[in-house]
C-alpha positions as CSV (number, residue, x, y, z in Angstrom):
1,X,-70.7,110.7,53.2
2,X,-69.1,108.4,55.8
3,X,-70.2,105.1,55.7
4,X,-69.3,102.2,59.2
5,X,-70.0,99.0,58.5
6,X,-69.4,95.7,60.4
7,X,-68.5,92.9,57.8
8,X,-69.2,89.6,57.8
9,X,-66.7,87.2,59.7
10,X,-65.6,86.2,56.2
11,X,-64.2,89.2,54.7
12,X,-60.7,89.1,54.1
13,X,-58.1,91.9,52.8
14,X,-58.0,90.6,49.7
15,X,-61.6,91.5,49.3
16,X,-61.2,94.9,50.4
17,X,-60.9,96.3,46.6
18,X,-63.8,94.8,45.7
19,X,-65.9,96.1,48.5
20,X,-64.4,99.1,47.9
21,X,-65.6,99.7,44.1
22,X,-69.2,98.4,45.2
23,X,-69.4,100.8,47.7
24,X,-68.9,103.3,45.3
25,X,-70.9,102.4,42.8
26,X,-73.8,101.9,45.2
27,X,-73.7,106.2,45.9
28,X,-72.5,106.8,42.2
29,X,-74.3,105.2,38.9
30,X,-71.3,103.4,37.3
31,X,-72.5,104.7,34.2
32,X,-72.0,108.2,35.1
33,X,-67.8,107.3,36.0
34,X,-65.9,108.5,33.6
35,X,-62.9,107.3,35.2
36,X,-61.8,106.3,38.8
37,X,-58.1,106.1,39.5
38,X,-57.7,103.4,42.1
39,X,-54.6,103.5,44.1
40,X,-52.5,100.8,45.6
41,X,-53.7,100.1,49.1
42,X,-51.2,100.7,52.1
43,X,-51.2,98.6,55.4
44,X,-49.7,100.2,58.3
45,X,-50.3,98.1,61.5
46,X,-53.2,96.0,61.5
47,X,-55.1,99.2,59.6
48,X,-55.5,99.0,55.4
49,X,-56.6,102.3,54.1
50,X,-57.2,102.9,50.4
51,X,-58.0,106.1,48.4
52,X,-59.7,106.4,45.1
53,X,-60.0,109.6,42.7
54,X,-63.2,109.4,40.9
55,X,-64.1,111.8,37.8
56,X,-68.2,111.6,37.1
57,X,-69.6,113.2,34.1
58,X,-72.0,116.6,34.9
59,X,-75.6,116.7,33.8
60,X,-76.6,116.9,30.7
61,X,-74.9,116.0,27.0
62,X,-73.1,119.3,26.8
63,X,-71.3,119.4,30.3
64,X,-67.8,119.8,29.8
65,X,-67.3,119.6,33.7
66,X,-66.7,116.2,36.0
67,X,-67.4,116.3,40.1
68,X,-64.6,114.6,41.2
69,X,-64.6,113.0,44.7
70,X,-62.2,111.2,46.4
71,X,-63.3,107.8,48.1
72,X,-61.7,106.2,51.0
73,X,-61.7,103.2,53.0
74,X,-59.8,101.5,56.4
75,X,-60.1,98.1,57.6
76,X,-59.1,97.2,60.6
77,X,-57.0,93.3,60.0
78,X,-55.7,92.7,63.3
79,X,-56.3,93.5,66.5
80,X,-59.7,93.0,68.6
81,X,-61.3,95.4,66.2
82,X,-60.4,92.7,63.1
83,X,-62.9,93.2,60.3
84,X,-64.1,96.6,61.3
85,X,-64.5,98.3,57.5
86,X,-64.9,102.8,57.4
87,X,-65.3,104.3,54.0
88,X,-66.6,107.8,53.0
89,X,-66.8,109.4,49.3
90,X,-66.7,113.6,48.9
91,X,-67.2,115.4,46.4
92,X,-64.0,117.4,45.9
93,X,-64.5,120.2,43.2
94,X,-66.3,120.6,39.5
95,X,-63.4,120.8,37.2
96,X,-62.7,119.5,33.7
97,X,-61.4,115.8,33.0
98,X,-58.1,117.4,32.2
99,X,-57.7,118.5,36.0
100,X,-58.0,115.2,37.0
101,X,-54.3,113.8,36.0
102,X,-53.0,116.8,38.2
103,X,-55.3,115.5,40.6
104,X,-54.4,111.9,40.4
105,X,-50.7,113.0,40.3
106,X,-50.9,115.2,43.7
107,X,-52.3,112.2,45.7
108,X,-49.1,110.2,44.2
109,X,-46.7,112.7,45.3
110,X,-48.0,113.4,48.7
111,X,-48.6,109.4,49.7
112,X,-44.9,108.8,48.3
113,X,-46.5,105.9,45.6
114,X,-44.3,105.6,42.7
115,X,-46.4,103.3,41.0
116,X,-49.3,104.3,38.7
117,X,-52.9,103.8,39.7
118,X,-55.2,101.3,38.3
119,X,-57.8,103.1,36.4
120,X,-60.9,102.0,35.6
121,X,-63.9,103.3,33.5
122,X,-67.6,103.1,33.9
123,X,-67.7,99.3,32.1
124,X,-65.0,98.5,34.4
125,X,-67.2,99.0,36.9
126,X,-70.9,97.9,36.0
127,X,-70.3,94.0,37.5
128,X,-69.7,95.9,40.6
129,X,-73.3,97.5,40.4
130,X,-75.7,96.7,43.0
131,X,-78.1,95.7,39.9
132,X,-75.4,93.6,38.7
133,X,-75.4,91.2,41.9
134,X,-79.6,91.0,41.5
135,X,-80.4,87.0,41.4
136,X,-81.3,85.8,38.1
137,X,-79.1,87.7,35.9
C-alpha cells in the first residue's frame, strides 16, 4: 500500500512522526494496534526515512495471532524536491505477539540503531485517529 503525497508548504521534519502515526492509523483502526515499535528516524542527505513495526490484534476474541506490517516513510528536506513525503504499510506475516520482539530486534540489528524504539499502544495512538481531528470534539 504505497501512499505519494505532496504536503503542504508548511510541513517541517519535525512533523514527520506525527504524519507518520496518522497515516497509519488512517489504514489501521488504532484500536486494533496492539503495539507499534516506532524507530528513530535517519536523515541521509536531504532524504528522512522512518520505519515502524506494527503488531495488530486478529479477528475475533480468541485470536492468539497479530498481522504485523512494517510501515515506512521518506521525505525529501532539501533539494528542489523539498517537502515531497512517500509512505507505504505491508503486511509482513501472522505470528504471535511474542515474534514481534525478534522482529523489532532484527530491524535494530540490520539498520545499526543501538537505541531502543519508542513503542506505543493503541491509546497512544487514538489522538492520532482521523476521528480524533473531526471539529467539535
Amino acid at each position: 500500500m504505497a501512499q505519494q503525497s505532496a504536503p503542504p508548504a508548511s510541513t517541517a521534519p519535525a512533523d514527520a512522526r506525527a504524519r507518520f502515526l496518522r497515516e497509519i492509523v488512517a489504514r489501521i483502526p488504532a484500536e486494533r494496534v496492539s503495539e507499534l515499535h516506532l524507530f528513530a528516524p535517519l536523515r541521509q542527505g536531504g532524504i528522512e526515512t522512518g520505519v515502524a513495526v506494527v503488531a495488530v490484534a486478529g479477528e475475533g476474541a480468541e485470536s492468539r495471532k497479530h498481522t504485523v506490517y512494517t510501515a515506512t516513510y521518506r521525505l525529501t528536506v532539501k533539494g528542489p524536491d523539498r517537502g515531497k513525503w512517500e509512505s507505504a504499510l505491508n503486511a509482513e506475516a501472522d505470528a504471535p505477539l511474542l515474534t514481534v520482539d525478534a522482529v523489532v530486534r532484527g530491524v535494530q540489528r540490520r539498520a545499526g540503531d543501538e537505541g531502543e524504539p519508542e513503542r506505543l499502544t493503541a491509546e497512544d495512538l487514538i489522538p492520532f485517529a482521523p476521528e480524533a481531528e473531526a471539529p467539535g470534539q
